[in-house]
C-alpha positions as CSV (number, residue, x, y, z in Angstrom):
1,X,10.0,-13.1,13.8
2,X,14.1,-12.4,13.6
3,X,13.4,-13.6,10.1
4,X,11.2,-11.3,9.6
5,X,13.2,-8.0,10.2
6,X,15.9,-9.5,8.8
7,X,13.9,-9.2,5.8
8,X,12.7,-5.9,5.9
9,X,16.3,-4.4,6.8
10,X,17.7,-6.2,3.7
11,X,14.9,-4.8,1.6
12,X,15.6,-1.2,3.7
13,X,19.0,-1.8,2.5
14,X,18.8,-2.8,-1.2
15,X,16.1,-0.1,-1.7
16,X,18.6,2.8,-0.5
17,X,21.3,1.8,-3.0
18,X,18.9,2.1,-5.9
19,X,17.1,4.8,-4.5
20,X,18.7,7.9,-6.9
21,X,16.5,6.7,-9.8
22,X,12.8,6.0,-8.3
23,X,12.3,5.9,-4.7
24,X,9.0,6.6,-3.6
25,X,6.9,7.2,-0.5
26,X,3.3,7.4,-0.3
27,X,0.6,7.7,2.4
28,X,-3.3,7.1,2.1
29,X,-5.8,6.8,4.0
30,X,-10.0,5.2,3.2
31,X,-12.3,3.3,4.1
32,X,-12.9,-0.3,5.1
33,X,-15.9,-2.5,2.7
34,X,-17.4,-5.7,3.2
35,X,-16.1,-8.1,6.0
36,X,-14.2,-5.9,8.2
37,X,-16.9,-2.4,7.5
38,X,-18.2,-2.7,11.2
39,X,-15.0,-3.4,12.5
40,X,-12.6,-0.8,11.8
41,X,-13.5,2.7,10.7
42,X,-11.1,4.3,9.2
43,X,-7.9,2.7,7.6
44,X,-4.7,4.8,7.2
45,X,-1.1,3.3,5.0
46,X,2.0,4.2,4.1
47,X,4.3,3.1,1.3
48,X,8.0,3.0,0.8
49,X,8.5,1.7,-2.8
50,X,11.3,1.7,-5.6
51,X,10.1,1.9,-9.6
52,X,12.6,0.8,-12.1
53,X,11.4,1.8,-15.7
54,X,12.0,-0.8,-18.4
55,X,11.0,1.7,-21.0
56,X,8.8,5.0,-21.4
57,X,5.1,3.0,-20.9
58,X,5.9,0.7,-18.1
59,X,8.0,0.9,-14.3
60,X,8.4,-2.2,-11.7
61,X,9.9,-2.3,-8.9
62,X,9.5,-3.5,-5.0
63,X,7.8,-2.1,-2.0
64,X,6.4,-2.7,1.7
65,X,4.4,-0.5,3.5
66,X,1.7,-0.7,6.5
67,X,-1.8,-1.1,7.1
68,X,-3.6,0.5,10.3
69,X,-7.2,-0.4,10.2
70,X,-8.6,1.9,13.7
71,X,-11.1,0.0,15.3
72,X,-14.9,0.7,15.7
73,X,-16.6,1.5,19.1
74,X,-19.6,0.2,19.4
75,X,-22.3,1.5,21.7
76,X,-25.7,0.5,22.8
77,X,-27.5,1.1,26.1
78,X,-26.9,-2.2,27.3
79,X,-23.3,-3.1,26.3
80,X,-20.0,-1.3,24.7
81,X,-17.5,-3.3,22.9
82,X,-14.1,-2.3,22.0
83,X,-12.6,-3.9,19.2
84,X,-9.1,-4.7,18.7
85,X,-7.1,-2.4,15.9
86,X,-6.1,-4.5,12.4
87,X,-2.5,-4.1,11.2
88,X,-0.2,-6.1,8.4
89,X,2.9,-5.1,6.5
90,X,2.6,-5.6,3.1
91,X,5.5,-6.6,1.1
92,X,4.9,-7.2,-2.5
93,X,6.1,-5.8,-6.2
94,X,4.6,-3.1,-8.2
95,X,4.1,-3.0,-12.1
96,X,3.1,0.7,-13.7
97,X,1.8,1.2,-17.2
98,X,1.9,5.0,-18.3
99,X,-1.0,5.9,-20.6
100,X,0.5,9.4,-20.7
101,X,2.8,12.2,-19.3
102,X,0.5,12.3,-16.6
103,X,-1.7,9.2,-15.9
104,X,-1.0,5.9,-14.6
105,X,-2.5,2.7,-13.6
106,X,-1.1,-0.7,-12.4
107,X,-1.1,-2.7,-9.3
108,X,0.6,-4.5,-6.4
109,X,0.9,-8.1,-5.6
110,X,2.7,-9.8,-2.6
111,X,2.1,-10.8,0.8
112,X,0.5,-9.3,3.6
113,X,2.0,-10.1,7.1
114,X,-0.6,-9.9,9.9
115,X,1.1,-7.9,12.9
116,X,-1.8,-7.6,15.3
117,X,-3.0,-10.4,17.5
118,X,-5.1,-13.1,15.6
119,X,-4.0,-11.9,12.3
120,X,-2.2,-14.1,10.1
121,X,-2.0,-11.7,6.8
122,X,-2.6,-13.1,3.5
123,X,-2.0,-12.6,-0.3
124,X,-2.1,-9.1,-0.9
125,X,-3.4,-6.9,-3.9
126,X,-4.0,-3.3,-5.0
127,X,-5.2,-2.2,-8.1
128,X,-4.1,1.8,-8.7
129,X,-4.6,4.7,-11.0
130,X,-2.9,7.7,-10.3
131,X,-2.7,11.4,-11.7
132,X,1.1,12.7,-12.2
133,X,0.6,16.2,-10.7
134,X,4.3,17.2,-11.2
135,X,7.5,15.8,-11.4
136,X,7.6,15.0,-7.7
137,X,3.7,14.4,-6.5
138,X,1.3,11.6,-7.4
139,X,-2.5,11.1,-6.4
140,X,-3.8,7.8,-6.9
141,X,-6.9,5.8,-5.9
142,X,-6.6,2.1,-5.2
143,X,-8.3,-0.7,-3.8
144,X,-6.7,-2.9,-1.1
145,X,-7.6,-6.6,-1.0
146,X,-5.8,-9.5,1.4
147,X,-7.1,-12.6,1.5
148,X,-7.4,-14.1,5.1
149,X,-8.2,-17.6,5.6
150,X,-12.1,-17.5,5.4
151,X,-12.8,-13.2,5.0
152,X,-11.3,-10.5,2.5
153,X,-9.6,-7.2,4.1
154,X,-11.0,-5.0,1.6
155,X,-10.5,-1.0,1.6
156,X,-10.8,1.9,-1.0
157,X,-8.1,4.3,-0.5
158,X,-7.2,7.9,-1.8
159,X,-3.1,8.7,-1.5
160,X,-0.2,11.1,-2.3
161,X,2.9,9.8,-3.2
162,X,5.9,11.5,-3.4
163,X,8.9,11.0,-5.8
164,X,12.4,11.9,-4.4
165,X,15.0,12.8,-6.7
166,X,12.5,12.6,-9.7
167,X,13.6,12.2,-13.4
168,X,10.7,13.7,-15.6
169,X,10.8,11.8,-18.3
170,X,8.5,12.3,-21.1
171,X,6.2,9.3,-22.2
172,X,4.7,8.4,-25.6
């Protein structure tokens, strides 16, 4: 676990010194699909990320964020079960392909560190597109998927993402 935050602070760390060009942080929320539907309700993230552009069409860059999957109550007249909440801390890197001044698509890949009890995290992936609404403010849709052992975590989310210190450049 030390190993763990030592991580994240030197990610914290190398993040800030780049961070004039394309640091970004983002919050969604959605909902869960599939495995983990009757488990959790409603799934809210955030996302602190930095995108370094390697030319007009296409940005990379690192980023780690957090899941919070809130867990379902479920209630019948005999019994009522409280489930436990789901939480990991993605870490992964980011790849952006601009088709235009204003829209964006790309994805995340990495690893998903399981922080609540039983959870062991798994490969992580999002696919995104996302609408450029000004210089400073992004909306994007994206699908969360981590593979755990023998289940998917899989949730559709909507987010805004903002751009600090922004440098509108114009695309193709």
């Amino acid at each position: 676990m030390n190993k763990f935050f030592i991580l994240l602070f030197a990610l914290c760390l190398s993040t800030g010194v780049f961070a004039q060009e394309g640091f970004k942080f983002g919050i969604q929320g959605g909902i869960p699909l599939d495995d983990y539907n009757e488990a959790v309700s409603v799934v809210l993230g955030a996302d602190f990320s930095y995108m370094y552009p390697l030319g007009e069409v296409v940005d990379i860059g690192p980023a780690v964020g957090y899941i919070h999957g809130f867990a379902e109550t479920f209630q019948t007249t005999i019994i009522r079960e409280e489930q436990e909440a789901v939480q990991f801390l993605p870490l992964s890197a980011g790849v952006r392909f601009w088709t235009s001044n204003y829209f964006s698509f790309g994805g995340n890949v990495g690893y998903a560190m399981g922080i609540s009890d039983g959870n062991e995290g798994g490969l992580y992936y999002r696919p995104t597109i996302a609408y450029l609404m000004s210089s400073s403010v992004e909306v994007n849709l994206s699908y969360t998927g981590i593979d755990i052992e023998e289940t998917t975590w899989s949730t559709v989310t909507l987010g805004i993402v903002y751009n600090f210190e922004p440098k509108y450049r114009t695309r193709r």
